[in-house]
mmCIF file as Biopython writes it, N, C-alpha, C and O atoms, coordinates in Angstrom:
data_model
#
loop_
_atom_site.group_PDB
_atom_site.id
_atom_site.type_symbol
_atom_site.label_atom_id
_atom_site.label_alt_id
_atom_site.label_comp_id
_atom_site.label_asym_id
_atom_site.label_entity_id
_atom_site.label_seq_id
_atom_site.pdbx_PDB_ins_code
_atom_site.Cartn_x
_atom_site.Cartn_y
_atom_site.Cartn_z
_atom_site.occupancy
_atom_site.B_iso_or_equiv
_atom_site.auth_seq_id
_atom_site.auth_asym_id
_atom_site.pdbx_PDB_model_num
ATOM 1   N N  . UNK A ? 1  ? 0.816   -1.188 0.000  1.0 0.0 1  A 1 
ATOM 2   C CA . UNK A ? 1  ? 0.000   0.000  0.000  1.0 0.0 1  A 1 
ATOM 3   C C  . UNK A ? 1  ? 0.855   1.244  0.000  1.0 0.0 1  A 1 
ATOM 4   O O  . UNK A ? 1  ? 0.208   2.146  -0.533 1.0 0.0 1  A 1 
ATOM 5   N N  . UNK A ? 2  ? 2.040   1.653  0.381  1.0 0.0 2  A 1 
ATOM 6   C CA . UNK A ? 2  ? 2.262   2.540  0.582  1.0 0.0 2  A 1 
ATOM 7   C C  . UNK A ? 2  ? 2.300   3.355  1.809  1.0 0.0 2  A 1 
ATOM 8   O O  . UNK A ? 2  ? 1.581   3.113  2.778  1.0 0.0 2  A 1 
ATOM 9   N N  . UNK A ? 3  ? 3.296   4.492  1.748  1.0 0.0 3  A 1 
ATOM 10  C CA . UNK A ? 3  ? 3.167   4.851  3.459  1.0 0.0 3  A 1 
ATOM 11  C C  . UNK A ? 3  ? 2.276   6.166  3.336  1.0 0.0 3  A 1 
ATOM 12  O O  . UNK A ? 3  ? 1.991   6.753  2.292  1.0 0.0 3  A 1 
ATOM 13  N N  . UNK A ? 4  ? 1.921   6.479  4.566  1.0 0.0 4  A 1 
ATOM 14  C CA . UNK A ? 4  ? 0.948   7.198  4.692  1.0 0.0 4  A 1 
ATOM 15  C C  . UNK A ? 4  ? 1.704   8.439  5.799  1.0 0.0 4  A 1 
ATOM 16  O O  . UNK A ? 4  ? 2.740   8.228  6.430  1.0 0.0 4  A 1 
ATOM 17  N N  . UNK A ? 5  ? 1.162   9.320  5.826  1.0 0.0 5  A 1 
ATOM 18  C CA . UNK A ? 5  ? 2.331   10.640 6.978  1.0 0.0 5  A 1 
ATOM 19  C C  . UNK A ? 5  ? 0.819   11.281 7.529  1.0 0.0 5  A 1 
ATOM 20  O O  . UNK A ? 5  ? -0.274  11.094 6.995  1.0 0.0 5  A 1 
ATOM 21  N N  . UNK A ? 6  ? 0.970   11.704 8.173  1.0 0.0 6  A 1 
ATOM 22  C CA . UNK A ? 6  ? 0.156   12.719 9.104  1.0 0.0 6  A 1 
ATOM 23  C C  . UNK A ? 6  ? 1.001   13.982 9.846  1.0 0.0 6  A 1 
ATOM 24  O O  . UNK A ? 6  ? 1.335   13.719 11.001 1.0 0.0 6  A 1 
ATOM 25  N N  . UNK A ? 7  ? 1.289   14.956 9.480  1.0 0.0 7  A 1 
ATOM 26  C CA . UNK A ? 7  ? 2.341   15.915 9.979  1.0 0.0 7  A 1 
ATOM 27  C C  . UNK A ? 7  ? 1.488   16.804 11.076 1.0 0.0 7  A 1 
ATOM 28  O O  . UNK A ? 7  ? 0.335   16.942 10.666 1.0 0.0 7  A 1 
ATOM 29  N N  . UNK A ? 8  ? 1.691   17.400 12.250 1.0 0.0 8  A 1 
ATOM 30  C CA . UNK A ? 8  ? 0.617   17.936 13.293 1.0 0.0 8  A 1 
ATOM 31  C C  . UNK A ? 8  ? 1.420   19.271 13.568 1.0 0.0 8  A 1 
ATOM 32  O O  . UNK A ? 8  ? 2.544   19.207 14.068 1.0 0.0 8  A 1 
ATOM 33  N N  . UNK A ? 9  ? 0.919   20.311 13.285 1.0 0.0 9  A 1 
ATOM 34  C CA . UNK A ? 9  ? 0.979   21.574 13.748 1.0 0.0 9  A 1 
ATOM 35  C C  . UNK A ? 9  ? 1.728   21.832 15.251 1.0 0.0 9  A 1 
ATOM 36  O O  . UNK A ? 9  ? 1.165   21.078 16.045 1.0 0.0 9  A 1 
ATOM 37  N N  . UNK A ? 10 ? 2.559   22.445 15.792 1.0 0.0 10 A 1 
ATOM 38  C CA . UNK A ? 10 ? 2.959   22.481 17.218 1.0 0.0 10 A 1 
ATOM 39  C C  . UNK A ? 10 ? 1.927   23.856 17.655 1.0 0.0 10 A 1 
ATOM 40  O O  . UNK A ? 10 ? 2.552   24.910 17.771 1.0 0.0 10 A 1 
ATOM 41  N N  . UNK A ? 11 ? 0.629   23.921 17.869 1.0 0.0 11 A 1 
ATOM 42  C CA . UNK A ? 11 ? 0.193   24.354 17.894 1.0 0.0 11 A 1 
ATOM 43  C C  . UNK A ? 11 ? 0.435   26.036 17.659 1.0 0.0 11 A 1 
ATOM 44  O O  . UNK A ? 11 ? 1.526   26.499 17.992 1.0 0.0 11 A 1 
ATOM 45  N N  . UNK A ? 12 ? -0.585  26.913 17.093 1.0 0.0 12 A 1 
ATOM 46  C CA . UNK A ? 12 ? 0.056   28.211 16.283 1.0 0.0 12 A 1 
ATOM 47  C C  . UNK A ? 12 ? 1.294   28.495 15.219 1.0 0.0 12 A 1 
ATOM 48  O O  . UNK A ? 12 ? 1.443   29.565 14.629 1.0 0.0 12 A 1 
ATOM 49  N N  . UNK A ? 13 ? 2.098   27.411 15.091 1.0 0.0 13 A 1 
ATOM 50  C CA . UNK A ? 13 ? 3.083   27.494 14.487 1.0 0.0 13 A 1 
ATOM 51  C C  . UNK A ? 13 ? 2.472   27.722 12.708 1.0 0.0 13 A 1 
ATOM 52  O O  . UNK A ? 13 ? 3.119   28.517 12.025 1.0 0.0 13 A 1 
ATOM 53  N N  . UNK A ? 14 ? 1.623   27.224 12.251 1.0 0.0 14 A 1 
ATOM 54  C CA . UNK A ? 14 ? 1.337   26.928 11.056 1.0 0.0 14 A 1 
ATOM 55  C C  . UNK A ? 14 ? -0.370  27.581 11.601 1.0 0.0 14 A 1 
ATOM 56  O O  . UNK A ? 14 ? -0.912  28.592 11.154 1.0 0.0 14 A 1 
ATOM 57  N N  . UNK A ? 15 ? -0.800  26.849 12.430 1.0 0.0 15 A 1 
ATOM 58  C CA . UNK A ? 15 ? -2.407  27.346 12.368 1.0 0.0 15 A 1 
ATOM 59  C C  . UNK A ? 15 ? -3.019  28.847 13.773 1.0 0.0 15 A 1 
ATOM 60  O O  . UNK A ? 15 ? -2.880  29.380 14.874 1.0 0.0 15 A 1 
ATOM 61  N N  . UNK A ? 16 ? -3.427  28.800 13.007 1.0 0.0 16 A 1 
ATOM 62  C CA . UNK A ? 16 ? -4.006  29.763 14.152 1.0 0.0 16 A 1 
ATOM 63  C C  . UNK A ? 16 ? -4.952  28.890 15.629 1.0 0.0 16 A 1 
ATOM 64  O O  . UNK A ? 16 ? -5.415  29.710 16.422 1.0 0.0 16 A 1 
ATOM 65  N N  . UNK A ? 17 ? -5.158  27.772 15.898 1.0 0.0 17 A 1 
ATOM 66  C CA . UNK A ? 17 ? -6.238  27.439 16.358 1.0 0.0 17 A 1 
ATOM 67  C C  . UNK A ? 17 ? -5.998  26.892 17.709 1.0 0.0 17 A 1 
ATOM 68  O O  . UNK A ? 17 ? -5.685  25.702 17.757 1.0 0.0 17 A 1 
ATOM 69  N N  . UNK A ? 18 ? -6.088  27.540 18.796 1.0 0.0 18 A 1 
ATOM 70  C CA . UNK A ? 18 ? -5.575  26.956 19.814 1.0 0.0 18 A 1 
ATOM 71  C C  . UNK A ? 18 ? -5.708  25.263 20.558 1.0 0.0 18 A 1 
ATOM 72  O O  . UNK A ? 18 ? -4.902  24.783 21.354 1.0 0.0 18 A 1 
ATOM 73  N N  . UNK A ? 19 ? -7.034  24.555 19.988 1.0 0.0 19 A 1 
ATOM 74  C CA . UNK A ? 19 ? -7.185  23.216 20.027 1.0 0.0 19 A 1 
ATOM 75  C C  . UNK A ? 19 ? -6.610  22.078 19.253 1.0 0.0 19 A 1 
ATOM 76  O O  . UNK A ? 19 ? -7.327  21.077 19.234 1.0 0.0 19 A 1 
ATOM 77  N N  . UNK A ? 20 ? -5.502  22.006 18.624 1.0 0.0 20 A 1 
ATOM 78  C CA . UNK A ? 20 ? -5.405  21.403 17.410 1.0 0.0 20 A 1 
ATOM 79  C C  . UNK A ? 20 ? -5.562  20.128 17.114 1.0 0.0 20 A 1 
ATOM 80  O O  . UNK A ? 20 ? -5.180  19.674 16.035 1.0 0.0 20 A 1 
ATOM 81  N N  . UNK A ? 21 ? -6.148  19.394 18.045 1.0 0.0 21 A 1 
ATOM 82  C CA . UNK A ? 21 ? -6.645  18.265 18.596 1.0 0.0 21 A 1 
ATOM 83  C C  . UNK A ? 21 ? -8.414  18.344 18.127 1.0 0.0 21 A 1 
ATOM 84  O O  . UNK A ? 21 ? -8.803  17.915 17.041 1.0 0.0 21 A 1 
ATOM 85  N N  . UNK A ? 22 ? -9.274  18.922 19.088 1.0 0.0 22 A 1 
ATOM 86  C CA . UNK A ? 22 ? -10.271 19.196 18.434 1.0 0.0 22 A 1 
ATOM 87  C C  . UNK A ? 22 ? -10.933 19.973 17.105 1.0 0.0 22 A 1 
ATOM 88  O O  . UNK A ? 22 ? -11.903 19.781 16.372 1.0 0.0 22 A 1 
ATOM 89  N N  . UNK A ? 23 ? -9.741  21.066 17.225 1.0 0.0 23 A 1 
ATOM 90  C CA . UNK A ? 23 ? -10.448 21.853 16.057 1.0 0.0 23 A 1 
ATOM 91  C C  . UNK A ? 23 ? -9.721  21.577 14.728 1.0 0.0 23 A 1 
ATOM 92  O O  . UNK A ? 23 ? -10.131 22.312 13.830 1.0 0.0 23 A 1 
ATOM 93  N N  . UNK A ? 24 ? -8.911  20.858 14.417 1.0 0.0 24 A 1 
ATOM 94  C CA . UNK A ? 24 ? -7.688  20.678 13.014 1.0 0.0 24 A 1 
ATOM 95  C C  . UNK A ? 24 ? -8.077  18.921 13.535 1.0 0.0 24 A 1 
ATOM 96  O O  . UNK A ? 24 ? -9.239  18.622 13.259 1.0 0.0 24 A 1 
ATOM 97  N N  . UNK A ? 25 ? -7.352  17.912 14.150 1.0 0.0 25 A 1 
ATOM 98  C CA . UNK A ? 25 ? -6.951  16.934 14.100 1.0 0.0 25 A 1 
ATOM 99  C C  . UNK A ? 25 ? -8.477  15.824 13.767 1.0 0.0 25 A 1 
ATOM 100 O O  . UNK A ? 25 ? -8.784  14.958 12.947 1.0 0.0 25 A 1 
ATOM 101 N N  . UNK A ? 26 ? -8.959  16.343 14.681 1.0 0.0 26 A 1 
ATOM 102 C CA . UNK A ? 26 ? -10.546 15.106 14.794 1.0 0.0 26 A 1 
ATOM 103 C C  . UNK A ? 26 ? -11.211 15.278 13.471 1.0 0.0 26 A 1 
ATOM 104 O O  . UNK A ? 26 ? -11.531 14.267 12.846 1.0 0.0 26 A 1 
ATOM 105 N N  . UNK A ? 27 ? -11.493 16.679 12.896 1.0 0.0 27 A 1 
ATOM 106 C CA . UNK A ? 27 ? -12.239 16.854 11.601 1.0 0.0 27 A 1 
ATOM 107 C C  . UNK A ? 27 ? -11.254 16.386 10.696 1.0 0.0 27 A 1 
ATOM 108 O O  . UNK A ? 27 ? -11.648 15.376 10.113 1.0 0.0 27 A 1 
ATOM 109 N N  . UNK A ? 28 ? -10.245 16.710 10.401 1.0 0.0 28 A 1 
ATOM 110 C CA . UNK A ? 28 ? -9.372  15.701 9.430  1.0 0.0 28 A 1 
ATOM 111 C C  . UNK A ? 28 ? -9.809  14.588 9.367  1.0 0.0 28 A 1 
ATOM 112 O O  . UNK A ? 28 ? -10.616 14.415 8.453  1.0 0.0 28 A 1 
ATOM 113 N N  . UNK A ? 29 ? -9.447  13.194 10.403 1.0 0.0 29 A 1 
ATOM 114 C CA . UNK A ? 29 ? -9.846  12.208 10.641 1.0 0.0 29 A 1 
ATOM 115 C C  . UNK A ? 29 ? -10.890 12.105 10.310 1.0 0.0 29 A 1 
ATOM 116 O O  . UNK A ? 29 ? -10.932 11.366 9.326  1.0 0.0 29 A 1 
ATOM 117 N N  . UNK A ? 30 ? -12.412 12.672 10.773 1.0 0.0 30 A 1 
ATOM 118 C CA . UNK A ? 30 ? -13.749 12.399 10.413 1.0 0.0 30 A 1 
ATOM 119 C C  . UNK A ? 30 ? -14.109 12.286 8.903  1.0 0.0 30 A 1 
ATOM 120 O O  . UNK A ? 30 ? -14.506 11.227 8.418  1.0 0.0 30 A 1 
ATOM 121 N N  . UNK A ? 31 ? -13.921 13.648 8.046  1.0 0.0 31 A 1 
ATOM 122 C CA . UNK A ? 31 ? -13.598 13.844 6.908  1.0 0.0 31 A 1 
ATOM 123 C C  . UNK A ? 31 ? -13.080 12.415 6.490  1.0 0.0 31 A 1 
ATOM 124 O O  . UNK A ? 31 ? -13.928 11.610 6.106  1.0 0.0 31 A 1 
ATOM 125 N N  . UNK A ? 32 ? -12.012 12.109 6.527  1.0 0.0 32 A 1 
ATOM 126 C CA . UNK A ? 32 ? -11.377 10.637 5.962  1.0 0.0 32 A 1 
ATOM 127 C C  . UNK A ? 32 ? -12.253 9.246  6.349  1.0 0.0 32 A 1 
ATOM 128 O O  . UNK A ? 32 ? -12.081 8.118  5.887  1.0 0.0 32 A 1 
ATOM 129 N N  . UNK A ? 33 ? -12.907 9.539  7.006  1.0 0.0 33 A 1 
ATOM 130 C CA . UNK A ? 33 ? -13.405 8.242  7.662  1.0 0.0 33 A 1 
ATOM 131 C C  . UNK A ? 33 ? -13.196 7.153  8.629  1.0 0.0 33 A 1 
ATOM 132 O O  . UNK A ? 33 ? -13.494 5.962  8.721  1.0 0.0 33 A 1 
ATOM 133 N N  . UNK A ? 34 ? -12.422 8.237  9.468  1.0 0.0 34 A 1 
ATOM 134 C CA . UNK A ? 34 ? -12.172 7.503  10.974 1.0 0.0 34 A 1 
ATOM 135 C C  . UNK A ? 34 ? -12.995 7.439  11.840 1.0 0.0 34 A 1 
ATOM 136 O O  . UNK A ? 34 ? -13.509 8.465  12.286 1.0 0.0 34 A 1 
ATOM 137 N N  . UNK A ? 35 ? -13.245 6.494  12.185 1.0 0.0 35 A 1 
ATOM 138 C CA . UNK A ? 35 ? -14.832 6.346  13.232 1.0 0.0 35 A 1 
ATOM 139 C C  . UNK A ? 35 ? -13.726 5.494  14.813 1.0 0.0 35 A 1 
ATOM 140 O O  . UNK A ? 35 ? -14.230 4.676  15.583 1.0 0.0 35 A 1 
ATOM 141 N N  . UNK A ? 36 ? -12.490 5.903  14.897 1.0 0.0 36 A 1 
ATOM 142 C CA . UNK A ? 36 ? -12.123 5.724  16.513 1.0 0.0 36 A 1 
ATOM 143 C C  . UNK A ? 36 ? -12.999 6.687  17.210 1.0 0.0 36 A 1 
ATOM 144 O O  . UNK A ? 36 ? -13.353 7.701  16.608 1.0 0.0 36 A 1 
ATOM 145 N N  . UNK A ? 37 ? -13.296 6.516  18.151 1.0 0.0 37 A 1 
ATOM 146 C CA . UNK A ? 37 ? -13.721 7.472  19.206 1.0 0.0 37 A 1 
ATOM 147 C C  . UNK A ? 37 ? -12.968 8.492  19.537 1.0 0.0 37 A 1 
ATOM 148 O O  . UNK A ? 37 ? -11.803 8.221  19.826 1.0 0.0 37 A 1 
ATOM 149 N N  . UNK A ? 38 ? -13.286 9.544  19.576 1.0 0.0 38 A 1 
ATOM 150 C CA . UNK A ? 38 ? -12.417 10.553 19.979 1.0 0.0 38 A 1 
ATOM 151 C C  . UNK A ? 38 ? -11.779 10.660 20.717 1.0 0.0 38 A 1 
ATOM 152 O O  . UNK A ? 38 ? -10.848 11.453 20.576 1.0 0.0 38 A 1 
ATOM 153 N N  . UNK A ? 39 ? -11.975 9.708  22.258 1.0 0.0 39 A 1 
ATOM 154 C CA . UNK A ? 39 ? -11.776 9.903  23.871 1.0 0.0 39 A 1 
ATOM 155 C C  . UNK A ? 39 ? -10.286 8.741  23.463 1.0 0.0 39 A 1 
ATOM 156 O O  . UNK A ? 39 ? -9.454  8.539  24.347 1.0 0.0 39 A 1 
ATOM 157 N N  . UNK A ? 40 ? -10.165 8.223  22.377 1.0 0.0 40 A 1 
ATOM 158 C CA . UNK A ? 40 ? -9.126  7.047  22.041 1.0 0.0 40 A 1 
ATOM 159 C C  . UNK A ? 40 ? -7.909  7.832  21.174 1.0 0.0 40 A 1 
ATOM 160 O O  . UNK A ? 40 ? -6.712  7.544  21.169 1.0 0.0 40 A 1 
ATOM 161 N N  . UNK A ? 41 ? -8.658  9.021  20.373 1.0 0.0 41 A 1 
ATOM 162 C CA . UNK A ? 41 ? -7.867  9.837  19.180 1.0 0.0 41 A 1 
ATOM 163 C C  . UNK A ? 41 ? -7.156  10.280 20.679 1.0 0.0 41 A 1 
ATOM 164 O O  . UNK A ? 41 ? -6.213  9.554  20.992 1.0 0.0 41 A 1 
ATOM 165 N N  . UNK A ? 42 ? -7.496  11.402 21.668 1.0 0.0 42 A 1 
ATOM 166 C CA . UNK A ? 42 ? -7.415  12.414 22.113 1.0 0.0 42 A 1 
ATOM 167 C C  . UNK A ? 42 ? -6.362  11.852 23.091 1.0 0.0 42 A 1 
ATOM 168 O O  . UNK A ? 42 ? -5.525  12.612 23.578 1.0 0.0 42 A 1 
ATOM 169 N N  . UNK A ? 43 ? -6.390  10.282 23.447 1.0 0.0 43 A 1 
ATOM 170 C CA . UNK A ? 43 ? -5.489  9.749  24.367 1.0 0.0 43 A 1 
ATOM 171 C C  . UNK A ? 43 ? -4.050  9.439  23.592 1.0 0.0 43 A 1 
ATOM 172 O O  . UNK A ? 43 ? -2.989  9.808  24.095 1.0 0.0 43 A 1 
ATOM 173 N N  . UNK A ? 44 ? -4.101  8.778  22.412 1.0 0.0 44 A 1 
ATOM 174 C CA . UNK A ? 44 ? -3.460  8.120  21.511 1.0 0.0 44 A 1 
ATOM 175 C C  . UNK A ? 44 ? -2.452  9.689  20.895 1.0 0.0 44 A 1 
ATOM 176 O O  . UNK A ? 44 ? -1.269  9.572  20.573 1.0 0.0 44 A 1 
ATOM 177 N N  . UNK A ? 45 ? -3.243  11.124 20.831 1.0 0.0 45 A 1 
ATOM 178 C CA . UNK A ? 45 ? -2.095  12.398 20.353 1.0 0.0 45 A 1 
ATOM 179 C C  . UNK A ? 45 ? -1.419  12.601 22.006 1.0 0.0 45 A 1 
ATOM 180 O O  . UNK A ? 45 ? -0.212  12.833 22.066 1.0 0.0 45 A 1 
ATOM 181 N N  . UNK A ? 46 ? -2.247  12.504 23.366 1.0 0.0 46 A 1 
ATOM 182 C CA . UNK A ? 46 ? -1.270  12.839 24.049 1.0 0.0 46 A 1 
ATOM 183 C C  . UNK A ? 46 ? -0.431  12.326 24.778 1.0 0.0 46 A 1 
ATOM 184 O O  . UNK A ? 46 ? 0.162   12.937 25.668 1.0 0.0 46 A 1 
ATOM 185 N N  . UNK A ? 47 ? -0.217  10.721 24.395 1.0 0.0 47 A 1 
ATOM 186 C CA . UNK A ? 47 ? 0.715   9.770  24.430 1.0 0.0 47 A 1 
ATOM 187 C C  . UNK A ? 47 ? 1.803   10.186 23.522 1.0 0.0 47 A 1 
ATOM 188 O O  . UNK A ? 47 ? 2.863   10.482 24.073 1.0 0.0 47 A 1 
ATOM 189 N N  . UNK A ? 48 ? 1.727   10.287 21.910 1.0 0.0 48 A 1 
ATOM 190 C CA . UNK A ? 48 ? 2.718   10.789 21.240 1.0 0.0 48 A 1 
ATOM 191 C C  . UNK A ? 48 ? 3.497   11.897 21.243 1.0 0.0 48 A 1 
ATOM 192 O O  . UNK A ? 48 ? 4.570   12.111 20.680 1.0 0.0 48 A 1 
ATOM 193 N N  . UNK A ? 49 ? 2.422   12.985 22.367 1.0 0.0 49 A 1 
ATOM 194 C CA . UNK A ? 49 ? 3.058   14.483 22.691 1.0 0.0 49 A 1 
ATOM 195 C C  . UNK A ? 49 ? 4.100   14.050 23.728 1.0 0.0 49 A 1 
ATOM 196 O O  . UNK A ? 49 ? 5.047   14.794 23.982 1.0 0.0 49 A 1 
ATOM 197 N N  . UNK A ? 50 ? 3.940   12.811 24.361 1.0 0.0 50 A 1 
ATOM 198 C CA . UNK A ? 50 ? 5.005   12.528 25.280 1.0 0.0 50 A 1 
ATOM 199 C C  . UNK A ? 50 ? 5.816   11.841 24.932 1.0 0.0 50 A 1 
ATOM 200 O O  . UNK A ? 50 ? 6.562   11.694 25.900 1.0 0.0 50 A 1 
ATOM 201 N N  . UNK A ? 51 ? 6.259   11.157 23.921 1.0 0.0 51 A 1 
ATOM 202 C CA . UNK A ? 51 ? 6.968   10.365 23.235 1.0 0.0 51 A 1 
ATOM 203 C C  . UNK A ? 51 ? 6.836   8.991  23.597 1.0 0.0 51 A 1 
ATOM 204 O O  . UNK A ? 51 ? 7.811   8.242  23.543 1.0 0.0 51 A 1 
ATOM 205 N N  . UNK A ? 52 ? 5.915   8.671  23.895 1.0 0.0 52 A 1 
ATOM 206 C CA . UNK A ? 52 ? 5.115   7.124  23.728 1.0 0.0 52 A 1 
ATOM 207 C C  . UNK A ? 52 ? 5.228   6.128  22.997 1.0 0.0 52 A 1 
ATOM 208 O O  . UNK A ? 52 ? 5.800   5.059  23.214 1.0 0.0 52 A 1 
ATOM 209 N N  . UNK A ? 53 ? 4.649   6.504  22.077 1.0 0.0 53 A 1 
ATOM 210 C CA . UNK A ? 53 ? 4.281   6.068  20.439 1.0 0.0 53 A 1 
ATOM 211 C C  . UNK A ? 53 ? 5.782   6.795  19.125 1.0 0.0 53 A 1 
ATOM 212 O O  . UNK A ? 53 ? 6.019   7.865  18.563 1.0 0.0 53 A 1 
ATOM 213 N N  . UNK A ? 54 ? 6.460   5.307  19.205 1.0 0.0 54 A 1 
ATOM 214 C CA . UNK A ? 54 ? 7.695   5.627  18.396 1.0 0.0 54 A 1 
ATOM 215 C C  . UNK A ? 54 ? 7.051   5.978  16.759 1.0 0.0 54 A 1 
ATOM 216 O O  . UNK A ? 54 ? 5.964   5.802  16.209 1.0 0.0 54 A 1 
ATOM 217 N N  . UNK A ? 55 ? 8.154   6.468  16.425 1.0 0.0 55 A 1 
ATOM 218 C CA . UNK A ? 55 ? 7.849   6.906  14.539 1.0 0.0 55 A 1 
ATOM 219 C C  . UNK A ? 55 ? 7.388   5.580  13.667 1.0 0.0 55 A 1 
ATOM 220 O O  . UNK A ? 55 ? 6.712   5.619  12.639 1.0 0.0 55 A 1 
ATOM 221 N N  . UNK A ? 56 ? 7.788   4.674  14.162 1.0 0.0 56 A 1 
ATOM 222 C CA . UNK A ? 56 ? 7.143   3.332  13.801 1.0 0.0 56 A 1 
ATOM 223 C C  . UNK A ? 56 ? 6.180   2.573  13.963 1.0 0.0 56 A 1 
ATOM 224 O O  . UNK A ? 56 ? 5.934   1.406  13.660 1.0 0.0 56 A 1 
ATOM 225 N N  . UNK A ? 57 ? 5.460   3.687  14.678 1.0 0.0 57 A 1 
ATOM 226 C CA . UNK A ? 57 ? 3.938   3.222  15.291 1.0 0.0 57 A 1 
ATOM 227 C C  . UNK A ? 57 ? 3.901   1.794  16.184 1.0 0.0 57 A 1 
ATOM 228 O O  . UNK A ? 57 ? 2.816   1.389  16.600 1.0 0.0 57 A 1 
ATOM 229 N N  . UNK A ? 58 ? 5.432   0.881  16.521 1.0 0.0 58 A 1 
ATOM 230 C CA . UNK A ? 58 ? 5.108   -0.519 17.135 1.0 0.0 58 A 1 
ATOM 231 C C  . UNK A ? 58 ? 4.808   -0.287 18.491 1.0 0.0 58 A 1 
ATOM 232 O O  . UNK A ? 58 ? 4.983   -1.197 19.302 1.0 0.0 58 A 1 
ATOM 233 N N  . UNK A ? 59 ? 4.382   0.806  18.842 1.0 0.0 59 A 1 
ATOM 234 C CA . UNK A ? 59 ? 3.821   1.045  19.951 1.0 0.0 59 A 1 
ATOM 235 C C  . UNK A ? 59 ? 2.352   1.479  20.385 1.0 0.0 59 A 1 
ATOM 236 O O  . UNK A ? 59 ? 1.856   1.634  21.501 1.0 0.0 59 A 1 
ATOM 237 N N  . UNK A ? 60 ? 1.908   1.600  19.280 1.0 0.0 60 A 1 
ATOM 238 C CA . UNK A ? 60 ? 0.812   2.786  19.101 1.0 0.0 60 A 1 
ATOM 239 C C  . UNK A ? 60 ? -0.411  1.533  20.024 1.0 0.0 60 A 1 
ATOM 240 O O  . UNK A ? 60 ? -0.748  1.860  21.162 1.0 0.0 60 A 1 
ATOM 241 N N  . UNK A ? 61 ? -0.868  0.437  19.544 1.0 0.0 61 A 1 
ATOM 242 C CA . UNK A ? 61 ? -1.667  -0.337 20.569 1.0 0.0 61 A 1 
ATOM 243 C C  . UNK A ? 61 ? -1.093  -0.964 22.149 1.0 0.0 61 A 1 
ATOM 244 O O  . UNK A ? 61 ? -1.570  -1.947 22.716 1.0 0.0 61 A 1 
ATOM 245 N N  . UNK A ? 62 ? -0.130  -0.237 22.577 1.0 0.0 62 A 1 
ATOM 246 C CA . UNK A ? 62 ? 0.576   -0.987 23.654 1.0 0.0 62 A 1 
ATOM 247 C C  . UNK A ? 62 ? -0.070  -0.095 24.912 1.0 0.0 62 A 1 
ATOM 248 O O  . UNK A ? 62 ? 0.237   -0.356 26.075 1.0 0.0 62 A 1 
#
């Protein structure tokens, strides 16, 4: 398939929007057709804001 990227704003840097989680990240996702729950999106970005979840994602269900 091919790889896929998702690049995330450090908030204001690029967007104006102080949520970039709710107001940029979730509507992206929805738009595409992600039906995770949000309360799973919202845990899963602030695991990666902590460096959790390596660039290789073999962490991302752990």
């Amino acid at each position: 398939m091919g790889i896929k990227v998702l690049a995330l704003d450090a908030m204001g840097v690029i967007y104006r929007h102080a949520d970039d989680v709710e107001e940029l990240l979730i509507p992206y996702l929805r738009d595409r057709g992600c039906v995770v729950p949000t309360a799973q999106i919202e845990e899963l970005y602030h695991r990666c804001s902590l460096g959790q979840i390596s660039s290789t994602g073999d962490t991302l269900f752990r």
